[in-house]
C-alpha positions in Angstrom: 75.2 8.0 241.8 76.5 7.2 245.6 75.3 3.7 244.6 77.6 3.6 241.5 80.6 4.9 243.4 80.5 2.5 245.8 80.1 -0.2 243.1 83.3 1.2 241.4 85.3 1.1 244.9 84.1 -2.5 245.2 84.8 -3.1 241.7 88.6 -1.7 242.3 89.1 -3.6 245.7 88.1 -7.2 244.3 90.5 -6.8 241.5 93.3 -5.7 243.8 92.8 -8.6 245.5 94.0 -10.5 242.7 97.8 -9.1 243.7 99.3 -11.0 247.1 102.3 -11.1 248.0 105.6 -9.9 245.9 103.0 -8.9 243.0 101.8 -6.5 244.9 104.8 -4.3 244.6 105.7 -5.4 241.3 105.2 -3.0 238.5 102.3 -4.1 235.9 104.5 -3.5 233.0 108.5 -1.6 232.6 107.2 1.9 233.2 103.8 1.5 235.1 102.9 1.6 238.6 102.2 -1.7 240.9 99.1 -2.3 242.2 100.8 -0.5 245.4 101.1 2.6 243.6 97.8 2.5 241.7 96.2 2.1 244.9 97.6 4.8 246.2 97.3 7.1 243.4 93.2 6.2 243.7 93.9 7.2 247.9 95.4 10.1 246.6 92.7 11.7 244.2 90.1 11.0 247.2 92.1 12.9 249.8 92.8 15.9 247.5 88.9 16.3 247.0 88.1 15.3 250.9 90.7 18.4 251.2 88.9 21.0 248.6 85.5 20.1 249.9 86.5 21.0 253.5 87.5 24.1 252.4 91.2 23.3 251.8 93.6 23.3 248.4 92.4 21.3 245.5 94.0 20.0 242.4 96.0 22.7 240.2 94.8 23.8 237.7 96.9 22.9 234.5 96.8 24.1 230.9 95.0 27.4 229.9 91.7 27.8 230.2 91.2 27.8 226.7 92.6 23.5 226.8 90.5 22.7 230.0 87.7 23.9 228.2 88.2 21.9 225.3 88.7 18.9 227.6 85.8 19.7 229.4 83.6 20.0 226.2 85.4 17.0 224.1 86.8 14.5 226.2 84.6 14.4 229.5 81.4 13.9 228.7 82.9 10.3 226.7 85.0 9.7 229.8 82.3 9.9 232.1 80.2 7.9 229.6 83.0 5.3 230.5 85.4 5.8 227.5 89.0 5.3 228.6 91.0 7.8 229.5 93.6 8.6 227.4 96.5 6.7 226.9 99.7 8.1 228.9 98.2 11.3 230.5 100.2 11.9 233.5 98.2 12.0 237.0 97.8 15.5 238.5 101.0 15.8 240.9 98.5 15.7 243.7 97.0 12.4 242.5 100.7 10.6 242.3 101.5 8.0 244.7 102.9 8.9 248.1 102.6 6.7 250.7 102.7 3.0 249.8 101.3 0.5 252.0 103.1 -2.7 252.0 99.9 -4.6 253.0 97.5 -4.6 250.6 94.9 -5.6 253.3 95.9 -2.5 255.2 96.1 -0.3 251.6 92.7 -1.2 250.8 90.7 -0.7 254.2 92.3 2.7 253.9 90.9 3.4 250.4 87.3 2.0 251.6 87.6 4.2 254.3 88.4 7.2 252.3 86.0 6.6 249.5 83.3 5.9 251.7 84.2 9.0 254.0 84.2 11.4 250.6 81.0 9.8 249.6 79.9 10.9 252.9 81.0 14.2 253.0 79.7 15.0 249.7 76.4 13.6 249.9 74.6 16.4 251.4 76.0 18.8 249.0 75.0 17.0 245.7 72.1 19.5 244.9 74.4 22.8 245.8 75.1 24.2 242.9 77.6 26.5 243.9 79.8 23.7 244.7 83.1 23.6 242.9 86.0 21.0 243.2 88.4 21.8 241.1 90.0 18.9 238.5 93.5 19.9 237.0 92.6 19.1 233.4 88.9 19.6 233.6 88.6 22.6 236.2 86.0 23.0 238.2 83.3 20.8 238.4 80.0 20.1 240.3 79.9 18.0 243.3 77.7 15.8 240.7 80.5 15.6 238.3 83.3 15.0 240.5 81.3 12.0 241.9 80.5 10.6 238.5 84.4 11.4 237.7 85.9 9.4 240.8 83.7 6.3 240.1 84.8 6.4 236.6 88.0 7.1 237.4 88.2 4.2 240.2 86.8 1.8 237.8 89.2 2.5 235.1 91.7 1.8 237.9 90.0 -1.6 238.4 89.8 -2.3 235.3 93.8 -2.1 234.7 94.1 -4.4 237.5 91.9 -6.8 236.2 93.6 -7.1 233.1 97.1 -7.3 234.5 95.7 -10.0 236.7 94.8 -12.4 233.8 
């Protein structure tokens, strides 16, 4: 699993590589984010869990409990199978792109760093199964699923690149 995530970080840098320059702040489409953005919005999702496993606020919950369980039980188990995520759900406001770096050298040594320092911090807590990190459409998941999840997640991310790229 560790193996994987760090695959899907590699996966998202090499395709964000594609973006020098003025394309690096330009938007992929009217509407969507630039590869700026997108790399920040992955930064983002890594700091909110590095934040809830150290003991601090996760993700908000959103929806009843009644729709995250239906989520939970319909649409991740395909997600983390690597379906796509559904077209135009919104990011969790604590997932949204904040600070935007206007290096992308710079924007992606700091995801590297934060990926790899998440994967770090959760590694020894894998097997606890009291372990909850807390997704806002999902809501609270293993420290097993939330890895799976954020590779998924970072690869659908790499993926948009990619194609945006060509």
């Amino acid at each position: 699993m560790l193996r994987n995530h760090a695959a899907a970080v590699d996966e998202f840098v090499g395709s964000a590589r594609r973006f020098p320059g003025a394309a690096w702040s330009r938007a992929l489409a009217p509407g969507k984010w630039s590869p700026a953005e997108i790399t920040s919005h992955v930064i983002e999702a890594y700091e909110v869990l590095r934040r809830e496993l150290s003991g601090g606020p996760g993700m908000r919950l959103l929806g009843s409990p009644l729709q995250r369980w239906l989520l939970r039980r319909r649409m991740l188990p395909s997600i983390l199978r690597g379906r796509p995520f559904p077209a135009g759900a919104r990011a969790p406001r604590e997932t949204r792109p904040r600070e935007l770096h206007a290096n992308p050298a710079s924007a992606l040594a700091v995801l590297e760093a934060t990926a790899e320092a998440f994967a770090r911090e959760l590694s020894p807590r894998l097997a606890d199964r009291r372990l909850r990190l807390n997704h806002a459409y999902f809501g609270p998941m293993s420290g097993r699923q939330t890895l799976q999840l954020v590779a998924v997640h970072t690869r659908h991310h790499a993926r948009q690149l990619e194609g945006a790229a060509r």
